[in-house]
C-alpha positions in Angstrom: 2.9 14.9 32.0 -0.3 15.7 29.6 -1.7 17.0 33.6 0.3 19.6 33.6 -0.1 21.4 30.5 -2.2 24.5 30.5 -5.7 24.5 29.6 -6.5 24.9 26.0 -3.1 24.3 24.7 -3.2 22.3 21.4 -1.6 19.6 19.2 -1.5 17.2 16.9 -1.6 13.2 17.4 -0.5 10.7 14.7 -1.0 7.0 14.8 -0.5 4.1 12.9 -3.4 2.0 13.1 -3.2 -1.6 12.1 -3.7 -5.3 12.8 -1.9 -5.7 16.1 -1.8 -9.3 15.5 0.4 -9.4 12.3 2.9 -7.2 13.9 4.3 -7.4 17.2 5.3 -3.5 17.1 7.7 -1.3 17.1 5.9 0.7 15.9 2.4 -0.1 17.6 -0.7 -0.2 16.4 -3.0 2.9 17.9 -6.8 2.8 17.5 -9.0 5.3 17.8 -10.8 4.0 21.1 -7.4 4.4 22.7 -7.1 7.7 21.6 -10.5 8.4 23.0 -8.9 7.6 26.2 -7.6 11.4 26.8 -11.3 12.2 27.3 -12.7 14.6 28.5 -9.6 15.8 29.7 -8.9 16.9 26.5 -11.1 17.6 23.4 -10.6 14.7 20.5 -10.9 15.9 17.0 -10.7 13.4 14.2 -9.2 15.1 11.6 -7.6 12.5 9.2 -7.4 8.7 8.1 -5.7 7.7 5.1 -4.1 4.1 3.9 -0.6 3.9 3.4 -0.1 0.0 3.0 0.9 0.5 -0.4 4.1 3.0 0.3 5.1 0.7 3.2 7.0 -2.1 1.8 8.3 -3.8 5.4 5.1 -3.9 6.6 3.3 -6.0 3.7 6.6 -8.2 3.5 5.4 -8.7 7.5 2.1 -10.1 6.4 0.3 -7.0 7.8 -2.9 -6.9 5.5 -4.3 -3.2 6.4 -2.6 0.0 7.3 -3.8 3.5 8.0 -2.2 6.5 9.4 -5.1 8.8 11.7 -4.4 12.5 12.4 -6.0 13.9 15.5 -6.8 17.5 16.8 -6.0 17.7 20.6 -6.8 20.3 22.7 -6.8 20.7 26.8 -10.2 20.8 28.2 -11.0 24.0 30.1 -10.8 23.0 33.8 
């Protein structure tokens, strides 16, 4: 699917990034090196990475000890 989009076309990506071995997902744990993955097809931004553990109730009664949401800036590489 992300072949077929136009060059230059844009987005956002938002993961959760955390422990995959305190939580067998849904929702799955994203890191950045698999976000880095898209490259160089398309151009990876880092835009944001903040910790959310404390508003997320379910996932410290899980036993999950660290959790971040990352924001990404995507954009289709120029072919």
């Amino acid at each position: 699917m992300y072949q077929r989009l136009p060059s230059g076309c844009g987005g956002l990506l938002i993961t959760l990034e955390y422990p995959q071995e305190e939580k067998a997902g849904p929702p799955f744990s994203v890191e950045q090196a698999e976000v880095m993955l898209f490259a160089p097809a398309w151009q990876v931004e880092p835009v944001e990475r903040r910790d959310i553990l404390a508003q997320e109730p379910g996932f410290r009664a899980e036993g999950v000890s660290a959790l971040s949401t990352a924001v990404y800036r995507m954009r289709r590489a120029e072919s």
